[in-house]
MIDREN-543250 format. One record per residue: residue number from 1; y, z, x of N, C-alpha, C in turn. Coordinates in pm, 1 decimal. Atoms other than C-alpha are relative to their C-alpha. Layout:
<nodes>
{NUM,{Y,Z,X},{Y,Z,X},{Y,Z,X}}
...
</nodes>
This chain:
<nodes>
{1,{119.0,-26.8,76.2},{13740.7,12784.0,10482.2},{-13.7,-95.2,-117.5}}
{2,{-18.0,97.6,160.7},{13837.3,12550.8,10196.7},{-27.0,-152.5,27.4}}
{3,{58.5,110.4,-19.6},{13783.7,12267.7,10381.0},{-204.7,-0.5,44.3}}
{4,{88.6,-22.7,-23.0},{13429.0,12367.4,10428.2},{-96.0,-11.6,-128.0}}
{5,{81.8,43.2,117.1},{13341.8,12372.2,10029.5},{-24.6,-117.8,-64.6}}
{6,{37.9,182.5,32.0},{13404.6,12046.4,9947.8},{-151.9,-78.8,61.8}}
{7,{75.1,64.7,-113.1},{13152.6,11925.8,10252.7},{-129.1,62.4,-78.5}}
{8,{101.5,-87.6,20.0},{12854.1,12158.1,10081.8},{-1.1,-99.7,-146.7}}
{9,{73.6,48.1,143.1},{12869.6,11953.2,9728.9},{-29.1,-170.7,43.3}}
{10,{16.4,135.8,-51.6},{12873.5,11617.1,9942.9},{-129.7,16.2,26.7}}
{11,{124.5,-39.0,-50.1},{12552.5,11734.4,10126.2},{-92.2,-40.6,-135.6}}
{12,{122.3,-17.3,78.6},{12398.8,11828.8,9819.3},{-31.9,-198.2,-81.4}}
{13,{-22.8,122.6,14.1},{12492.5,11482.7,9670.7},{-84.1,-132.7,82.3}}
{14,{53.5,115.2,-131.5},{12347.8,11257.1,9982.8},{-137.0,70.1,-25.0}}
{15,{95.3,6.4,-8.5},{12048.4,11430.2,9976.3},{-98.9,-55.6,-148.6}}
{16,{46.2,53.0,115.4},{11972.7,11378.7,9596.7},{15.2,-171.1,-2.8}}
{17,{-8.4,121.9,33.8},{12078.4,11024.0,9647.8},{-143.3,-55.1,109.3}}
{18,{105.8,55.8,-20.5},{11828.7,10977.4,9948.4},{-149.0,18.9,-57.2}}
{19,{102.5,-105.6,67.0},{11558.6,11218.3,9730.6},{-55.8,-167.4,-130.9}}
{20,{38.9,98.8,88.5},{11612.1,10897.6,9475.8},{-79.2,-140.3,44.4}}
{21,{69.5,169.4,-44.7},{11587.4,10597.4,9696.3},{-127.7,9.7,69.4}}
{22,{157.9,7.2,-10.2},{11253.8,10741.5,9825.1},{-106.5,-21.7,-94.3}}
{23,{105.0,-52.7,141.3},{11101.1,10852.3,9532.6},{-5.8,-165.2,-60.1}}
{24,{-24.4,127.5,63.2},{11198.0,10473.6,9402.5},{-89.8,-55.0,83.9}}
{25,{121.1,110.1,-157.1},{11038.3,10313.5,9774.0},{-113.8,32.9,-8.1}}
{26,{182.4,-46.9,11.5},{10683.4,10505.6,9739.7},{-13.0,-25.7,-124.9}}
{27,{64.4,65.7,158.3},{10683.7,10423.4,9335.8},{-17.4,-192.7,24.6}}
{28,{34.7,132.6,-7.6},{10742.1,10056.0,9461.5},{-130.0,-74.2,83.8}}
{29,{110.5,60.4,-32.0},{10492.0,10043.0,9712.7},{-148.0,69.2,-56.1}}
{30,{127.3,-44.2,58.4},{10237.8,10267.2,9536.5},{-54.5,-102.7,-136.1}}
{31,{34.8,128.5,113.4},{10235.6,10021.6,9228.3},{-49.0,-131.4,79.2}}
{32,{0.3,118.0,-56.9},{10222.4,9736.3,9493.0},{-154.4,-29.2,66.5}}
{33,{157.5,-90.2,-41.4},{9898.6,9973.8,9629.6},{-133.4,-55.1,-95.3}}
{34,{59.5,-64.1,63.7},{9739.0,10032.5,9330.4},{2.1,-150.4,-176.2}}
{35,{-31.9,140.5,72.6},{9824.1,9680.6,9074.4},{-131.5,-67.4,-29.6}}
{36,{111.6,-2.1,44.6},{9510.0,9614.5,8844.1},{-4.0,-166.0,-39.0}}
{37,{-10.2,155.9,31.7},{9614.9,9227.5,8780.2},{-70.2,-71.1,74.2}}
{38,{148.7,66.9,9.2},{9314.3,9013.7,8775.1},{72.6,-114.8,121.7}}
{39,{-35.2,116.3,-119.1},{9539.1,8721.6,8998.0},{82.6,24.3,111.6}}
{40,{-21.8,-71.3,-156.0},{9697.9,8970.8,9260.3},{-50.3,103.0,-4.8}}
{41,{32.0,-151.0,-8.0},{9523.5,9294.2,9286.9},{61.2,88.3,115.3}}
{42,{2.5,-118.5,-145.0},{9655.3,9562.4,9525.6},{-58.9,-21.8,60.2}}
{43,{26.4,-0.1,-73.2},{9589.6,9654.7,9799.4},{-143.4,37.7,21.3}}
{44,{86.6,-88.2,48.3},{9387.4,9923.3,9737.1},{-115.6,-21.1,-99.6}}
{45,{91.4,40.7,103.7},{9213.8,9800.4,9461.2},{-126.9,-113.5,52.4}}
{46,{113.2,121.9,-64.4},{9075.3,9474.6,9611.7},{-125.2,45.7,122.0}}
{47,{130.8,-111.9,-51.8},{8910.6,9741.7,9885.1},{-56.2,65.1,-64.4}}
{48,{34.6,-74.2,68.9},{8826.9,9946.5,9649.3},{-178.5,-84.1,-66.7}}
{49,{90.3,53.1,32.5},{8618.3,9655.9,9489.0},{-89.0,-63.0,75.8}}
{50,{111.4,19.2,-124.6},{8463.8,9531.7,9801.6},{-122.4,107.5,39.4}}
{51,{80.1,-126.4,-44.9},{8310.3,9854.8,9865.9},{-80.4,30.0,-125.5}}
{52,{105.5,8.3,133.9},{8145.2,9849.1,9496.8},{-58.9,-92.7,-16.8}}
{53,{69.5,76.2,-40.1},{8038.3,9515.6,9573.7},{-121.7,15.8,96.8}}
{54,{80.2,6.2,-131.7},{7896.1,9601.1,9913.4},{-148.0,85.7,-83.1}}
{55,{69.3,-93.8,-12.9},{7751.1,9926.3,9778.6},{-146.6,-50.3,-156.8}}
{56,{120.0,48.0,77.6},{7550.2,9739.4,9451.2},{-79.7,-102.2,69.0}}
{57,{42.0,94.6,-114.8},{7433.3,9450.7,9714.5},{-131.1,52.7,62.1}}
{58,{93.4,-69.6,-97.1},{7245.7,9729.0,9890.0},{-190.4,14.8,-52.6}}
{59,{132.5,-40.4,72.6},{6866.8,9688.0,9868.7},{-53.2,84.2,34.6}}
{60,{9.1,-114.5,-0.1},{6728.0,9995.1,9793.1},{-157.9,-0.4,84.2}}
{61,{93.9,14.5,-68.0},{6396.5,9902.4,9904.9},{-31.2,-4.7,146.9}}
{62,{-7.1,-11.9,-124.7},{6460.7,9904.3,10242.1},{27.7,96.7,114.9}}
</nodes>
């Protein structure tokens, strides 16, 4: 039985460590997403501004 408690604080351990290196991988690519700098913009952003382009473009008159 005693070899069984040890194995339960490892667990908890591995999962907090992969809990980190995600949480780190989606902050890296969400910044990589979402990056407001005028000479690389995101991903997201540069669609973002196409589609506010497109949508002032639109003549209404028609």
């Amino acid at each position: 039985m005693k070899e069984h408690e040890g194995q339960s604080g490892q667990i908890i351990i591995e999962y907090v460590l992969l809990l980190v290196i995600v949480i780190a991988l989606s902050a890296f690519i969400w910044r990589g997403m979402t990056s407001r700098d005028l000479d690389n913009p995101g991903f997201l952003m540069s669609q973002w501004d196409k589609v506010l382009k497109q949508i002032a473009n639109d003549d209404v008159n028609q």
